[in-house]
C-alpha positions in Angstrom: 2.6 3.2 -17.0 5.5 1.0 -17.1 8.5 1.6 -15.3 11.7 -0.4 -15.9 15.3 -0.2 -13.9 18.7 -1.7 -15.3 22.0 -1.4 -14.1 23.7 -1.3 -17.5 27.3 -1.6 -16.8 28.3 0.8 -19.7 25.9 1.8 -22.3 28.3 2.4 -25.0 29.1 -1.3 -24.6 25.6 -2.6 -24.3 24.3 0.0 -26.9 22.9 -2.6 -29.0 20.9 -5.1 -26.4 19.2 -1.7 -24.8 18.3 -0.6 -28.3 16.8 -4.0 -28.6 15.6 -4.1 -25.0 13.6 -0.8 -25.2 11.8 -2.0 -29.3 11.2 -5.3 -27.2 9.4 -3.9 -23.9 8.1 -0.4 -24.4 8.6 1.1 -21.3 7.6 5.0 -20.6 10.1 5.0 -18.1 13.6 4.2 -17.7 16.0 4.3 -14.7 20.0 3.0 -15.5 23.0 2.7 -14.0 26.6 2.3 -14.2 26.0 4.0 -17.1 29.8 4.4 -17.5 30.2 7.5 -19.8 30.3 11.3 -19.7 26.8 13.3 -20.5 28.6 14.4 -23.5 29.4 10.8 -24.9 26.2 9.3 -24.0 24.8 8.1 -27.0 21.6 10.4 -26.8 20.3 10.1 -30.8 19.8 6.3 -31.1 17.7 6.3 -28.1 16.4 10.1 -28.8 15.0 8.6 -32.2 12.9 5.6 -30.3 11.0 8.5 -28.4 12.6 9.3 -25.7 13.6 12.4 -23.3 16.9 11.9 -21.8 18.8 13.2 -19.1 22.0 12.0 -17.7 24.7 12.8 -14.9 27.4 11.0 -15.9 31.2 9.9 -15.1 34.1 9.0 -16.9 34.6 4.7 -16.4 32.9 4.8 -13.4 29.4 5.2 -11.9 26.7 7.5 -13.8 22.8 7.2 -13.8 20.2 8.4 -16.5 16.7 9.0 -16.9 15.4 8.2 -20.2 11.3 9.1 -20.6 8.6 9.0 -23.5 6.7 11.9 -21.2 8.2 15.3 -20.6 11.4 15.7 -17.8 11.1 18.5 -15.5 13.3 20.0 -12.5 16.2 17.4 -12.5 18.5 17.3 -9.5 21.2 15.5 -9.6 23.0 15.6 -6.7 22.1 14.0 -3.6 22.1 16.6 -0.5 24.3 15.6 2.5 28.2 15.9 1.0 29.1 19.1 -1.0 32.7 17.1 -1.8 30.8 14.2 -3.0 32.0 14.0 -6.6 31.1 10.3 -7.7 27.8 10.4 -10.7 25.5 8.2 -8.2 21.9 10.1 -8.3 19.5 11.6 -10.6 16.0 12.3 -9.6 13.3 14.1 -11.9 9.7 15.3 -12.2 8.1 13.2 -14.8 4.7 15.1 -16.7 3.1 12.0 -17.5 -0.3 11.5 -19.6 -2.4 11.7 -16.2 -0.4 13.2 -13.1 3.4 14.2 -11.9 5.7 12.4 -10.3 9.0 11.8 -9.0 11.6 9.5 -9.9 15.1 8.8 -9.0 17.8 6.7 -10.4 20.0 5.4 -8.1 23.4 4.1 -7.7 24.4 3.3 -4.2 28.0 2.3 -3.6 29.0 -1.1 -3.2 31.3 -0.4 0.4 33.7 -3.7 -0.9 35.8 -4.2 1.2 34.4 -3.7 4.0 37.4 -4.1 6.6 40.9 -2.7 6.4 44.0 -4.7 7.6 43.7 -3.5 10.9 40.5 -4.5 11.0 38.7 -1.1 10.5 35.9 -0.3 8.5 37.1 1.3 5.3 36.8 4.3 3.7 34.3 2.6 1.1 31.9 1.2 3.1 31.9 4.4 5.6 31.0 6.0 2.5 28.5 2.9 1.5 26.8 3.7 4.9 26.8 7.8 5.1 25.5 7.2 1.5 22.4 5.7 2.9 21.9 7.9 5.3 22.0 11.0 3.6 19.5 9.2 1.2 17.1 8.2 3.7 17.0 12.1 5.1 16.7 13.6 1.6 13.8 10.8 1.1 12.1 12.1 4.6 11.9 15.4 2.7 10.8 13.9 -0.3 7.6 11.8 1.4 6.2 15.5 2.6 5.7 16.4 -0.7 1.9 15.0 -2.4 3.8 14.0 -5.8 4.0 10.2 -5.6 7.8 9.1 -5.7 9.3 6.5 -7.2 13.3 5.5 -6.1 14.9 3.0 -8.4 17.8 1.6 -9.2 20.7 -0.6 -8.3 21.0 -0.4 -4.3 23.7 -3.0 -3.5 21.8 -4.3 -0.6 21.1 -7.7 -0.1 17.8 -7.6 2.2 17.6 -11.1 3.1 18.7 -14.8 2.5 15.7 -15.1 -0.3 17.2 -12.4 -2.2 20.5 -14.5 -3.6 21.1 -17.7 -5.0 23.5 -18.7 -2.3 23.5 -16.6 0.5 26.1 -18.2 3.0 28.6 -17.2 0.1 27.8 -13.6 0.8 27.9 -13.1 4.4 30.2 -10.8 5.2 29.9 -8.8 2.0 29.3 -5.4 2.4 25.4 -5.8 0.5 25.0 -8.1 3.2 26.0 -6.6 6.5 24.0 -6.0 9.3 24.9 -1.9 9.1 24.2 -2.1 5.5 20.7 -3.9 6.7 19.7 -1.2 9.3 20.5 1.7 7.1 18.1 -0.4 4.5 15.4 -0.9 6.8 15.6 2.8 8.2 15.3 4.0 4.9 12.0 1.4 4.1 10.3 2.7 7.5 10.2 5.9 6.4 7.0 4.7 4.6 8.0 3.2 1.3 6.6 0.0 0.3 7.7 -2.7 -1.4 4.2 -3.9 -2.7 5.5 -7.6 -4.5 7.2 -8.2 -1.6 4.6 -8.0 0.5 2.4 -9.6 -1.4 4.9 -12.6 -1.8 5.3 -12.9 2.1 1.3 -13.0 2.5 0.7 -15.8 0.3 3.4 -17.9 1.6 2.0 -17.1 4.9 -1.5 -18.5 4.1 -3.0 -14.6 3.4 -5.0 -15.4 0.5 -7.7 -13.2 0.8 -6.8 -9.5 -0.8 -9.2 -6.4 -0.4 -8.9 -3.4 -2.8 -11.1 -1.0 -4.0 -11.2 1.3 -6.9 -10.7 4.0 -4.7 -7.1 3.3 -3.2 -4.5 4.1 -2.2 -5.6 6.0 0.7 -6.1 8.7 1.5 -8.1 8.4 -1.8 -7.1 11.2 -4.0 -7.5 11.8 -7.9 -3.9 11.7 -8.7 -3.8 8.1 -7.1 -7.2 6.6 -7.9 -6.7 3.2 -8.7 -3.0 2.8 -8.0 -3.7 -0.3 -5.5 -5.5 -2.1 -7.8 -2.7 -1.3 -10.8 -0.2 -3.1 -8.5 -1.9 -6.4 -7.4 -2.5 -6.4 -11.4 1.6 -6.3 -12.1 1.8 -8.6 -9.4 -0.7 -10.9 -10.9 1.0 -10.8 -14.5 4.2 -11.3 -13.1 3.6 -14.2 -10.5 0.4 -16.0 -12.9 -1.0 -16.6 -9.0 -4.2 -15.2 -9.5 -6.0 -18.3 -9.2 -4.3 -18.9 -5.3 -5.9 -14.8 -4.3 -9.9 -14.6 -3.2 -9.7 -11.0 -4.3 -12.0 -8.8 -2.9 -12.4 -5.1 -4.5 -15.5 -1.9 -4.5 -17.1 0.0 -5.9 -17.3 3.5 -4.9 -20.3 5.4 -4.2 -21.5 9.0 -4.5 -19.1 11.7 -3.5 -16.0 11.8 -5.1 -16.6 14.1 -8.2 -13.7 13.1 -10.1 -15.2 9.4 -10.3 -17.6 9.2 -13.2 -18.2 12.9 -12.5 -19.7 12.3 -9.0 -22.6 10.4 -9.6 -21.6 6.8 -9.1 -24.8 4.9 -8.6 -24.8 1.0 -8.1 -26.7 1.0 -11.5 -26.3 1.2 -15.7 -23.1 3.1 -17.0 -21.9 3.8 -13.5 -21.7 0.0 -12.5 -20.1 -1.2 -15.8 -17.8 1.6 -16.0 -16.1 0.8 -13.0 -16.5 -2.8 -12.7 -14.6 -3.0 -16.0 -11.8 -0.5 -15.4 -11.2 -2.5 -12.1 -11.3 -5.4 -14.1 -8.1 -3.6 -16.1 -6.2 -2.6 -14.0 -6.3 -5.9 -12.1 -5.6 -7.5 -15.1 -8.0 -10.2 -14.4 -11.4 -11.5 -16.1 -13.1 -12.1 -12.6 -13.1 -10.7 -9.0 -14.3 -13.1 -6.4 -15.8 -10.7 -4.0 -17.4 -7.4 -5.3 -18.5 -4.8 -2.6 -20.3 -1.8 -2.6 -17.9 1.3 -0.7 -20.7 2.6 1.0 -24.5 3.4 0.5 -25.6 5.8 -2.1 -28.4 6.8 0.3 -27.2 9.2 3.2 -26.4 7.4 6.2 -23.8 8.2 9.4 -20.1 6.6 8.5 -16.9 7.7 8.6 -16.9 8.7 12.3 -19.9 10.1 11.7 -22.4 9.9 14.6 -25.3 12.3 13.3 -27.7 10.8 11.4 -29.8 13.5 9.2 -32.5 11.7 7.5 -32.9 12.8 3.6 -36.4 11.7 1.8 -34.7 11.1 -1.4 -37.3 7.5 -1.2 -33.9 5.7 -2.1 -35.7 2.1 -1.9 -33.1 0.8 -4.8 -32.3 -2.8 -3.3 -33.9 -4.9 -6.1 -31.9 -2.6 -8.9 -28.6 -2.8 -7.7 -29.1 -6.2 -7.1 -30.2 -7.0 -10.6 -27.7 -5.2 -12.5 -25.0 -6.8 -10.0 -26.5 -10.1 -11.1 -25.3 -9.3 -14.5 -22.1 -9.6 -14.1 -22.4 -12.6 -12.0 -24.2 -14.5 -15.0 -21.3 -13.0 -17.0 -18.6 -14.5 -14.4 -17.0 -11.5 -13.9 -17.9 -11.2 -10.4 -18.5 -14.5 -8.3 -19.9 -12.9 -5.2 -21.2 -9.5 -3.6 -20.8 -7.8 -0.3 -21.3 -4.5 1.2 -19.2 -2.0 2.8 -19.7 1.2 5.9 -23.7 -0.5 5.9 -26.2 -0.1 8.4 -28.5 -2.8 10.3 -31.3 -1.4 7.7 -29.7 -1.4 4.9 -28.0 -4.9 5.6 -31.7 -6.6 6.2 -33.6 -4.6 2.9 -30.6 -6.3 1.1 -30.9 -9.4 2.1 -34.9 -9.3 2.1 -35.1 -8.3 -1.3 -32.8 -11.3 -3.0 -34.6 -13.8 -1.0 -38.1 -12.4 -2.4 -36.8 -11.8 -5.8 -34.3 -14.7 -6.0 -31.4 -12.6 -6.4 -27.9 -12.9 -5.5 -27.2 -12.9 -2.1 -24.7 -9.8 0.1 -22.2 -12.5 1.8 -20.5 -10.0 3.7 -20.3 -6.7 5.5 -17.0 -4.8 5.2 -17.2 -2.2 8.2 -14.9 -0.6 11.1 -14.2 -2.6 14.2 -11.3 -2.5 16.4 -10.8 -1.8 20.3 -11.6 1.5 19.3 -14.4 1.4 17.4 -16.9 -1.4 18.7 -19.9 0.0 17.5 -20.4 -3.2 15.0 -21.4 -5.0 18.4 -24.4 -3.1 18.8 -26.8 -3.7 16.1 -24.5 -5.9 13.0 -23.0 -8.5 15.3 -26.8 -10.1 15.8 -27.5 -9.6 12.0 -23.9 -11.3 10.5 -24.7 -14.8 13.3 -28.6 -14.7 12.3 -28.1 -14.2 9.3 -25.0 -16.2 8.3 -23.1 -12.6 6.4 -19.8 -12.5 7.6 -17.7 -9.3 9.0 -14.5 -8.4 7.2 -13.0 -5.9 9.6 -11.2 -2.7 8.6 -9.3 -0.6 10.6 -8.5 -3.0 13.3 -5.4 -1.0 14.0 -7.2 2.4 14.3 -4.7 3.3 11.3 -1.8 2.5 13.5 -2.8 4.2 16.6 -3.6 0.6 18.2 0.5 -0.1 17.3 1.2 2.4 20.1 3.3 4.2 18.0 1.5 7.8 18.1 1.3 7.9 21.6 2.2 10.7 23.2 1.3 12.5 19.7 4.5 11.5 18.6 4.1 10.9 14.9 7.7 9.6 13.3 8.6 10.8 10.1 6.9 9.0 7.3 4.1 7.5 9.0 0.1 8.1 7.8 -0.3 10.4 10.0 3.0 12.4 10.4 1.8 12.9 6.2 -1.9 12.8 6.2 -2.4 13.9 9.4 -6.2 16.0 8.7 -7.5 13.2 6.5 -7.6 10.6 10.1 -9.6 12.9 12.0 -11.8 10.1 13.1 -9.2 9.3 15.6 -8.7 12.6 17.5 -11.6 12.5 20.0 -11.5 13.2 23.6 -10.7 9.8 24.7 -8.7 8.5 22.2 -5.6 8.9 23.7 -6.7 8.0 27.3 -8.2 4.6 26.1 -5.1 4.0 24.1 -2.7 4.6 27.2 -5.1 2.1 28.9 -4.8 -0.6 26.3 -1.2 -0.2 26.0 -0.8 -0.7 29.7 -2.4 -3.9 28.9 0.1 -5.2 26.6 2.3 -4.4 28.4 1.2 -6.1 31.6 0.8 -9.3 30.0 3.2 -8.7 27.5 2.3 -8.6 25.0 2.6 -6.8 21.4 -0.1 -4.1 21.1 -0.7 -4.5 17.4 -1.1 -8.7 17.6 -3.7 -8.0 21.1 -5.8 -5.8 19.1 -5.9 -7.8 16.4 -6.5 -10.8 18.0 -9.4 -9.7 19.4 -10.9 -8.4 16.3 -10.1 -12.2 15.2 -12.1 -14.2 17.9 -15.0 -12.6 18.1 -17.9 -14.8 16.7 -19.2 -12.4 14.2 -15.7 -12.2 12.4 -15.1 -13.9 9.0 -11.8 -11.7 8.2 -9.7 -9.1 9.8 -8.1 -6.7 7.1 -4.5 -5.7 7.9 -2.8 -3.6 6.0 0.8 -2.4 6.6 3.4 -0.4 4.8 6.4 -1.9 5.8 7.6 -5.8 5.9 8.2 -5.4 9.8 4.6 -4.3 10.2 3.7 -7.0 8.0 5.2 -10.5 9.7 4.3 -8.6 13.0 0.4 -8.2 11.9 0.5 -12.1 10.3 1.7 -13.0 13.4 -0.8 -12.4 15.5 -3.2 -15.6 14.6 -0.4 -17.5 16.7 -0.7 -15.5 20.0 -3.2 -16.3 22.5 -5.7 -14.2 24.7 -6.2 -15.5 28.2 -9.3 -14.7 29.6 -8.0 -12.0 32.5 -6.5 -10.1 29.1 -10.1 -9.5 27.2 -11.6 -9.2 30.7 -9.7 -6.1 31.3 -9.8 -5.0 27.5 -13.9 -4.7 27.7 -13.3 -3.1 31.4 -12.1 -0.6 29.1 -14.8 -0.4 27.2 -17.1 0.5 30.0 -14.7 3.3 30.7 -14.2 5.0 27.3 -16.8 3.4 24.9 -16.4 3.6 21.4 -14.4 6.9 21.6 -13.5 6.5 17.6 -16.8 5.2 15.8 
């Protein structure tokens, strides 16, 4: 689905380059601003006749949004909670029916605040507004997050984030966009949990993060109504930026269980394997993907924070198959290399056996959990990726933030994974979770250090380590996780980090 935003500065005046605009581009959805009209002189049948829904919350000369959509618009709001006096046309959110799944968008314009001081050098009543604006929109989008309908908030938001994001910035300091209230109330309202995914990719690649894992199955936590929505992004991002060639991209394959994926049966083999190879492909908008993993085992096996293994004769014994067909699509250059993912020391080793016997291609790497809280890799895999030259690309490193220190306490702040997905990350409510955290965060805080860069620093040294994943929702979280390959661990630091581990092993395999 494409998704377009344009501050329009009057559509009566512009009528005939949006006309163009929308024959040229297509989109399904449209957010604008400044729109500049009343609802009742908005020129609804020219754009009406190019397929479109349209709704509108408009002002005389000033201000006004729309929402113009080739799907269905449902439940439109259009006033932003917070100010019952507030009369300016600035918001207009809506539930959109599209082909596959609901969602919510917003059109959004947020008030310039120019000028900022008055000539006693008080803020004025402009950019007091500019700033109780933001806040009442980052409290109606808390509310908004709760919900499971995926949310989209576009529009014109005079904010200048940073020097990158104007031609000259120097000439704009002091500007209202530019402020450092403005800034706050900007990076409040991103920390709620929204994500500004070019952005971040941008910053990584700049930063020497060229390797990218995906999968089919994300965004997590993997649902039907996002399936594939991770990989859709890096795809824009790809088409945008034409930097596919600078990206190792890594991406998976998902295996038996989730019933609304090829109707649950997902094997590594025929249909199943082209099917989803090929929609990745898509949505990626690529011809290739350099590393091509498989989620986890078809066979039954004990992942996930699973500790139980219940043995199933089912005679899986599929190695040289899955191989084979995943040799396919190597010959066909659509995948350069394989790798699994949540794979046991048995599993690893049949692999590994079998394209050596049969001259097949070769698993390079194991994606599985490791962090300060889940060492179990150390036990049996650690020998196998050294011996056996198949690197470990870490996941979970962070514990899904609870290695930040932020949940401690069980605080969970608004917006974060857990405060929203809170049953889906059992894994990380065990007996001892909290009392080794406490004891690693002491750590850090001895030798101080930040908790996030210790624990993933030492994720990163170990020998067994090829990659450590990161991911992060916010830029803060970001350049503080990028970070970390610059900070060193003296030796009394990972000395008391495994005493630790002797105390409260593993308590979230």
């Amino acid at each position: 689905m494409k998704i377009a935003t344009w501050n329009v500065n009057s559509i009566n005046a512009r009528m005939h380059a949006v006309i163009e605009w929308l024959k040229t581009t297509n989109p399904d959805v449209v957010c604008l601003q400044e729109i500049k009209t009343i609802d009742e002189t908005f020129p609804r049948l020219e754009i009406e006749t190019l397929g479109y829904n349209i709704e509108t919350h408009g002002q005389k000369s000033y201000n006004g949004v729309a929402i113009l959509s080739k799907y269905p618009i449902e439940e439109v709001k259009t006033k932003l909670p917070g100010d019952d006096n507030d009369e300016q046309s600035r918001y207009i959110e809506a539930i959109i029916a599209g082909p596959k799944k609901l969602f919510r968008i917003a059109s959004i314009y947020l008030p310039n605040g120019n000028p900022v001081f008055d000539e006693n050098g008080i803020f004025t009543k402009k950019y007091e507004y500019k700033l109780n604006w933001m806040r009442r929109l980052k409290d109606h989008v808390a509310i908004l997050l709760n919900d499971e309908l995926p949310t989209v908030l576009a529009g014109d938001y005079n904010v200048i984030p940073g020097n990158k994001d104007v031609y000259d910035y120097k000439s704009w300091i002091g500007d209202a966009a530019f402020r450092k209230e403005t800034h706050f109330h900007w990076r409040s309202l991103l920390n709620l949990g929204l994500t500004e995914a070019f952005e971040q990719m941008d910053y990584s690649l700049e930063n020497g993060v060229n390797f990218w894992d995906t999968a089919e199955l994300y965004a997590v936590p993997p649902k039907k109504e996002t399936y594939g929505d991770t990989e859709v992004i890096i795809g824009n991002w790809f088409e945008k930026t034409k930097k596919r060639d600078q990206v190792i991209l890594a991406s998976k394959v998902a295996g038996p269980s989730r019933n609304y994926l090829r109707n649950g049966e997902n094997s590594f083999t025929g249909p199943n394997l082209e099917s989803a190879l090929e929609n990745s492909l898509k949505r990626l908008k690529t011809d290739y993907i350099d590393l091509y993993q498989l989620h986890w085992p078809e066979r039954n096996v004990n992942n996930f924070g699973r500790l139980s293994y219940t043995h199933e004769e089912n005679n899986w014994n599929q190695f040289e198959d899955v191989l084979g067909e995943l040799n396919k699509y190597i010959d066909k250059g659509k995948i350069r290399y394989i790798g699994l993912s949540n794979e046991t020391p048995w599993g690893v080793m049949n692999y590994l056996k079998v394209s050596k016997e049969k001259n097949l291609p070769r698993m390079m790497s194991i994606q599985n959990p490791y962090g300060l809280l889940n060492r179990s890799y150390e036990i049996g895999l650690s020998e196998v990726s050294i011996r056996e030259e198949i690197g470990c690309l870490a996941y979970s490193p962070l514990a899904s933030g609870y290695l930040t220190g932020k949940y401690r306490n069980n605080n969970f702040p608004k917006g974060s994974r857990m405060e929203r997905d809170f049953e889906f990350w059992s894994r990380y409510r065990k007996p001892n979770t909290e009392k080794a955290i406490e004891l690693y965060y002491e750590i850090s805080e001895k030798y101080e250090l930040n908790m996030s860069q210790m624990s993933l620093k030492f994720c990163e040294i170990q020998d067994f380590m090829t990659s450590v994943i990161i991911g992060a929702t916010t830029m803060e979280q970001l350049k503080t996780n990028v970070e970390s390959v610059n900070i060193n661990l003296p030796d009394e630091v990972i000395k008391e980090i495994n005493k630790v581990q002797t105390i409260y092993p593993n308590p979230c395999p």
